[in-house]
C-alpha positions as CSV (number, residue, x, y, z in Angstrom):
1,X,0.0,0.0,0.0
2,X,1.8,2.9,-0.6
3,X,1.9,5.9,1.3
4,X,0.4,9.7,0.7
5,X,3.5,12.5,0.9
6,X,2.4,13.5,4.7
7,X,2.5,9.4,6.0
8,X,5.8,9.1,4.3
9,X,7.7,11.9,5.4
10,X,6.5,10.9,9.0
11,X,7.3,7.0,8.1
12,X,10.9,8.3,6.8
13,X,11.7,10.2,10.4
14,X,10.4,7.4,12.3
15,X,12.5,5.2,10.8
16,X,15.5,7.3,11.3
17,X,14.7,7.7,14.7
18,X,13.8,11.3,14.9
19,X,10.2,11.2,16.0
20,X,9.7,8.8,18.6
21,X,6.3,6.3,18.2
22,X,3.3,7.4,19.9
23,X,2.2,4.5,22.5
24,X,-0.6,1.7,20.8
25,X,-3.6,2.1,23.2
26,X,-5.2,-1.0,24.1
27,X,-8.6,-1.4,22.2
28,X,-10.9,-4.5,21.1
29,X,-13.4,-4.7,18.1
30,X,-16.2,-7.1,17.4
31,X,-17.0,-8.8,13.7
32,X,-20.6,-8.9,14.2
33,X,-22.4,-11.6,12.1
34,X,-25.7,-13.2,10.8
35,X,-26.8,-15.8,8.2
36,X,-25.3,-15.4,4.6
37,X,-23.0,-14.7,6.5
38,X,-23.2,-11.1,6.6
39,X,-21.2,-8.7,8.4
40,X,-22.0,-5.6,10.1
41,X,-20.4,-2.1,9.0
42,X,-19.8,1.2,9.5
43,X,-18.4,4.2,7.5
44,X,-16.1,6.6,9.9
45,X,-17.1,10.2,9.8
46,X,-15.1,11.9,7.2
47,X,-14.4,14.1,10.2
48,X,-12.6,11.6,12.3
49,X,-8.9,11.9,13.6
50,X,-8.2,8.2,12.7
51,X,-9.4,6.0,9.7
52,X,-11.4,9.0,8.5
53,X,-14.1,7.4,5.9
54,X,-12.9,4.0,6.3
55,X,-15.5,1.3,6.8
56,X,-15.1,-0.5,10.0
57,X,-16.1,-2.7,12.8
58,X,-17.8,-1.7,15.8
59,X,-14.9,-0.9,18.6
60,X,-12.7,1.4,20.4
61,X,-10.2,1.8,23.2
62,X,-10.3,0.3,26.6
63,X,-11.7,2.4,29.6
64,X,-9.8,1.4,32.3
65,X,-12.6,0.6,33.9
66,X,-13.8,-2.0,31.7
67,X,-11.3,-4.1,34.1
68,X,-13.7,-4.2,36.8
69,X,-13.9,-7.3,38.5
70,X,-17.5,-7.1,40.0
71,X,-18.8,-7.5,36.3
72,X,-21.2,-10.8,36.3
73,X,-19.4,-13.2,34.4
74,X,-20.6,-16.4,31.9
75,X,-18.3,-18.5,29.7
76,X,-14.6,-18.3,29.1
77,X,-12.7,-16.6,32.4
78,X,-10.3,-13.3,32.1
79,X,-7.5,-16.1,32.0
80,X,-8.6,-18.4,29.5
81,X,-9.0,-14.9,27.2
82,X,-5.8,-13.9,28.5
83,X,-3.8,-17.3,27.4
84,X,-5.7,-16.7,23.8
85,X,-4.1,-13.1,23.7
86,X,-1.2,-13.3,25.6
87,X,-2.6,-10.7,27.6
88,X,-2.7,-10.3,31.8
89,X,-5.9,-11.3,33.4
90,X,-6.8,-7.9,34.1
91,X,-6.0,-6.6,30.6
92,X,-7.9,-9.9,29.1
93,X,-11.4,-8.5,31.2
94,X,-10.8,-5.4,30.1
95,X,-10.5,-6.4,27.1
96,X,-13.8,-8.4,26.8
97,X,-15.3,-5.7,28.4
98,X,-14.7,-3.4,25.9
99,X,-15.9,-5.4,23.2
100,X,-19.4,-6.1,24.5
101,X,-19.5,-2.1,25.4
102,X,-18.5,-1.1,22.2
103,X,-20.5,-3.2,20.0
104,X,-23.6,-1.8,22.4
105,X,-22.5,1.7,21.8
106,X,-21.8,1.4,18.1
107,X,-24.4,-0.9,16.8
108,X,-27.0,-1.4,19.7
109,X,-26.3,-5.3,20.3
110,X,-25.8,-6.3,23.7
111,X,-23.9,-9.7,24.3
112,X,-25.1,-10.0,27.8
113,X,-28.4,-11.3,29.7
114,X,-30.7,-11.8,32.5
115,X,-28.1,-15.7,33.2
116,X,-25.5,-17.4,32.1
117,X,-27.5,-19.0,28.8
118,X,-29.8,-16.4,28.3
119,X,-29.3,-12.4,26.4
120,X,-31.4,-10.1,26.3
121,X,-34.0,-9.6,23.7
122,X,-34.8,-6.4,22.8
123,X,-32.6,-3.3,23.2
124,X,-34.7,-0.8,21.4
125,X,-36.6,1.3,24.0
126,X,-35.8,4.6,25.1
127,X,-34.3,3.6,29.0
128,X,-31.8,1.4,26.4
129,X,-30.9,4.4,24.3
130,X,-30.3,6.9,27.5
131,X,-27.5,4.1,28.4
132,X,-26.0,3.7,25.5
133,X,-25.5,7.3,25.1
134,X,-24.4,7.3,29.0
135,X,-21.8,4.7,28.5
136,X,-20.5,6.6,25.0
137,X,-20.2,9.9,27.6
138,X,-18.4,7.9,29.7
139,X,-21.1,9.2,32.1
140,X,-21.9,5.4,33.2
141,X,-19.4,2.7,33.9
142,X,-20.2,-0.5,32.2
143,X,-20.0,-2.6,35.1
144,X,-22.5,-0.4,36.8
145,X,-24.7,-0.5,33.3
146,X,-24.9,-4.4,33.7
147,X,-25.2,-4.5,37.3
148,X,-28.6,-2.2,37.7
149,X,-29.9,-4.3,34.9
150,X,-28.7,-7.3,36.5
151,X,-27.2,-8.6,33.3
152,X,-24.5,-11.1,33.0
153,X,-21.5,-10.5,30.0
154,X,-21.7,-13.4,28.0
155,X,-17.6,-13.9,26.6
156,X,-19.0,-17.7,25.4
157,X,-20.6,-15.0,22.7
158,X,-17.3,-14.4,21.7
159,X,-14.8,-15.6,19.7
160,X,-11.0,-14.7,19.7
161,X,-9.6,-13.5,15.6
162,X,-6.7,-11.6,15.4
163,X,-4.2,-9.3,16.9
164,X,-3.3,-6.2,15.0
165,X,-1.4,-3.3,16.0
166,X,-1.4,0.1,14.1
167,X,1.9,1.1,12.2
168,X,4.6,2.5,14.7
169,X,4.4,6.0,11.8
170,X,0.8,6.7,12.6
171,X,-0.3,9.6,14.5
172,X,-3.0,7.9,16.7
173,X,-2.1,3.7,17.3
174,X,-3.9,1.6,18.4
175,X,-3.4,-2.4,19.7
176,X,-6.2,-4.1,19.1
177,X,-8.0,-7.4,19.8
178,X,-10.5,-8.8,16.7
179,X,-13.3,-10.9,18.2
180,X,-16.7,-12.3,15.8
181,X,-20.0,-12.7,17.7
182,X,-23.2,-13.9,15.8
183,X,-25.8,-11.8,16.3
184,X,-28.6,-12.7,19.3
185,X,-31.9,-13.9,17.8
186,X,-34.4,-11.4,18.8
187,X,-31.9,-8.3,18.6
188,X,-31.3,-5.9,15.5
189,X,-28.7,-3.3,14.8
190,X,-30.0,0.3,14.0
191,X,-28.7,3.5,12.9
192,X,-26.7,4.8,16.0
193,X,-25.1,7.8,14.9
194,X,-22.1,8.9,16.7
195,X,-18.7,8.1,15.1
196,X,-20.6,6.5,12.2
197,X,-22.3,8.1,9.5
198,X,-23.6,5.1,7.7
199,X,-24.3,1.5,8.8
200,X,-24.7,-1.4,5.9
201,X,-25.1,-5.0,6.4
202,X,-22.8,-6.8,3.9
203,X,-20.9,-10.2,2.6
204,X,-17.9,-10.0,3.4
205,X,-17.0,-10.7,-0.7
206,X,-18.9,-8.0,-1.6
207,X,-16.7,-5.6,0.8
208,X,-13.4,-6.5,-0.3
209,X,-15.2,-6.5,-4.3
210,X,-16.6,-3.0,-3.5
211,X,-12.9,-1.6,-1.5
212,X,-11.1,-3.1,-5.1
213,X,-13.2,-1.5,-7.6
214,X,-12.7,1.9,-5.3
215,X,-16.4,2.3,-4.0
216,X,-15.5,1.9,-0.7
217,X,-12.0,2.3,2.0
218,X,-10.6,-0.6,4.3
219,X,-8.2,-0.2,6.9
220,X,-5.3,-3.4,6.3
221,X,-7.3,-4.6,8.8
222,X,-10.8,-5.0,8.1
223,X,-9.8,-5.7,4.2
224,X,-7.8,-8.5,5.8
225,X,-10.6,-10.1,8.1
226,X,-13.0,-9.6,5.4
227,X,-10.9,-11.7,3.1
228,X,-11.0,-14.5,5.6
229,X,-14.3,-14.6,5.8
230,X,-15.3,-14.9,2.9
231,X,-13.6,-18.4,3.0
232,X,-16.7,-19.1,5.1
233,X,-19.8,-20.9,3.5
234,X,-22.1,-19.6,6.6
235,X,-21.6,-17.9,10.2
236,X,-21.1,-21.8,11.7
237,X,-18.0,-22.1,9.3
238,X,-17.1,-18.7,10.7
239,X,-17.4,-19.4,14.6
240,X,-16.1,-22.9,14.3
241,X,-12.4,-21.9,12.2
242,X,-9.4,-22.8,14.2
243,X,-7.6,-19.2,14.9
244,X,-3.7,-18.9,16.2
245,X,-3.8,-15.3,17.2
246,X,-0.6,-14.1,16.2
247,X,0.4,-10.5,16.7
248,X,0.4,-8.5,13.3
249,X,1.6,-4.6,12.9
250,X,2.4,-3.7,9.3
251,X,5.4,-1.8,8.8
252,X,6.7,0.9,6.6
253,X,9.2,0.1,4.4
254,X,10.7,1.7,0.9
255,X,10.8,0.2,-2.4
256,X,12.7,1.7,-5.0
257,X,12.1,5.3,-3.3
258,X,8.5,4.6,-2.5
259,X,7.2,4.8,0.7
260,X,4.9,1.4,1.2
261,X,3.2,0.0,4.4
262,X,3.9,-4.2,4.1
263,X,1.4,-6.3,5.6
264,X,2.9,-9.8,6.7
265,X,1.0,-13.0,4.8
């Protein structure tokens, strides 16, 4: 991929070691599926700091206290994520944490419920809507979100997919965790605004078709994830695929005076 004139020159002093990298904040993002399989979408407001007009998965960074350990818990522990990610325990339930938050705040799809093998149903109404926007203002901690609900975070919802790290000559980095989640029967995405200005519902063929013919822009990332699903006949292909989460940061290099970011096969 090569690199526009402002990248470069910022990829060219990194490499030298004149500008020091900015620190990769932890973060975790959610594939959200249904039959087709489908994936769930959404364009970054041309107005953004980072990945401006790209389209994305729901996600974002980790709020420190997505690590709280009162959080009712149902499947896979904080150290069974942890061994998956090589993470600490604490980082692991923060890191879980932050994906069922942020795929509530970005898409409206709450991977959580009244038990251990139960999720909620609907998360439509207007009390839902006042918490979502609370938790987005940071106004409500998530733990306390789930806890006056009485709502238990289901991680057996979730299933571990990559690692990537954003390029040591970007501005804004981030280290990110991939998880896919099928979405609950009984609960539907909407329109949520926020850092989104458009939502679509797509196979994951037609994304990486649509990002090669120019109609649309993918982050290495999500162009990368996109192409492995659509090895995937349906979402039970998708959520049974053996994984080895290996760490994956691409890198700036230059080719016969080019500036390029390389993506490892």
């Amino acid at each position: 991929m090569p690199l526009p004139a402002e990248l470069a020159a910022r990829a060219r002093d990194v490499l030298a070691g004149r500008v020091e990298p900015v620190p990769a904040r932890d973060a975790a993002t959610v594939v959200l599926l249904r039959e087709g399989p489908e994936v769930y979408l959404l364009r970054r407001k041309s107005t953004m700091a980072f990945a401006a007009g790209a389209y994305v998965f729901p996600g974002g960074s980790v709020d420190e206290r997505d690590a709280d350990q009162t959080v009712a818990w149902a499947g896979p522990s904080p150290a069974e994520w942890g061994a998956v990610f090589n993470a600490s325990e604490r980082l692991a339930r923060a890191l879980v944490c932050a994906a069922v938050r942020e795929t509530f705040e970005e898409s409206g799809v709450l991977l959580a419920g009244p038990g251990p093998g139960s999720v909620v149903a609907d998360t439509t109404g207007d009390d839902w809507e006042a918490d979502r926007l609370a938790l987005i203002d940071k106004g409500l901690a998530f733990a306390d979100f789930l806890a006056r609900r009485g709502l238990v975070l289901r991680s057996d919802l979730l299933k571990p997919w990559a690692h990537w790290i954003t390029p040591e000559i970007e501005h804004k980095r981030f280290d990110t965790r991939f998880f896919a989640a099928l979405l609950p029967e009984g609960q539907r995405t909407r329109d949520v605004g926020g850092e989104a200005d458009q939502v679509v519902w797509q196979r994951p063929a037609e994304a990486v078709e649509r990002a090669r013919r120019g109609e649309i822009f993918l982050m290495p990332p999500t162009h990368r994830t996109l192409t492995e699903l659509s090895a995937c006949g349906s979402v039970g292909d998708v959520l049974a695929t053996s994984r080895e989460i290996v760490r994956i940061m691409p890198e700036a290099v230059e080719i016969e005076g080019e500036m390029r970011l390389v993506v490892a096969p």
